[in-house]
N, C-alpha and C positions, 0 to 999 in steps of 0.2 A: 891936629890931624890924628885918626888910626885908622890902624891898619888891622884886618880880620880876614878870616877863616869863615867862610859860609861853608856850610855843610847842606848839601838841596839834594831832592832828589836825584839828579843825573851823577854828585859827587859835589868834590867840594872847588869852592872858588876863591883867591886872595884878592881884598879889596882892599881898597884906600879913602878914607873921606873925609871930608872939613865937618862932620858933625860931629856934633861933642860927647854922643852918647850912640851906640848899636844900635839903644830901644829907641829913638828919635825916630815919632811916626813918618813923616819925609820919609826916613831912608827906609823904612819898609814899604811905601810907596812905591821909591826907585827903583826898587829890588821886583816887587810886584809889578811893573812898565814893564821888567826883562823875564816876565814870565814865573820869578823865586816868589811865590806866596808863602810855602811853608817851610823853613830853616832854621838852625840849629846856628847862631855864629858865639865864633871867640875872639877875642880881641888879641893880637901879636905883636910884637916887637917892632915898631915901625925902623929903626936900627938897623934890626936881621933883615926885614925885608928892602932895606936902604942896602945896605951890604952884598946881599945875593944876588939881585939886581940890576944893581950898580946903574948905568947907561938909560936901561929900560926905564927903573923908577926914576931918574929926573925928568924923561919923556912925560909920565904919567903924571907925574906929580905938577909938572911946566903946565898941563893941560888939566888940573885939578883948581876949582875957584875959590875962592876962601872961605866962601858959606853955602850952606845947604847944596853938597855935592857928593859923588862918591863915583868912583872909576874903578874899574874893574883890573887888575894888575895881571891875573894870572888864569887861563881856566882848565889848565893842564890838573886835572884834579888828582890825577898819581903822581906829580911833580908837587901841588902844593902840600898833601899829606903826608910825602913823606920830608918835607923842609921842615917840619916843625916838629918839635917832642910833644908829647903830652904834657910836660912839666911847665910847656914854654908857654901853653895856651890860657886865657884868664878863663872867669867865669864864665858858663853857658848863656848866650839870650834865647829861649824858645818865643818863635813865632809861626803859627799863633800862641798865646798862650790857649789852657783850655783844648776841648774836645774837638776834632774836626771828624765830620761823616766826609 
């Protein structure tokens, strides 16, 4: 399971999901069903957001499948940007890659 930091246009959102990878086409599928075509995610401390959470994330997690899944945790997007450091964030995935008109 990770847990990530979407960054979309409206702001940003904390997810959770049984894929192995951010770039896992599926989950920019999922992401694109809810409208997120074009984002910026980073991968977080599933820990911290286990921690923070608390209650909510076994909710979500209880309701999370083992494979090819991903739930949305958080969409308070000045609550999720400001739980996390910049230090705390992995590497960027841009999606799309490449130019969008």
């Amino acid at each position: 399971m990770k847990a990530a930091m979407i960054f979309t246009g409206s702001g940003p959102i904390l997810i959770l999901t049984s894929f192995d990878s951010l770039e896992h086409p599926t989950l920019s599928e999922k992401l694109g069903a809810r409208g997120i075509t074009k984002y910026i995610a980073y991968e977080v401390s599933v820990d911290k957001v286990k921690k923070q959470y608390g209650t909510r994330f076994s909710i979500i997690l209880g309701d999370l499948s083992q494979t090819d899944d991903m739930r949305v945790m958080d969409i308070d997007g000045h609550h999720v940007f400001n739980s996390f450091s910049f230090e705390e964030l992995g590497p960027p995935v841009y999606h799309p890659l490449g130019k969008t008109t």
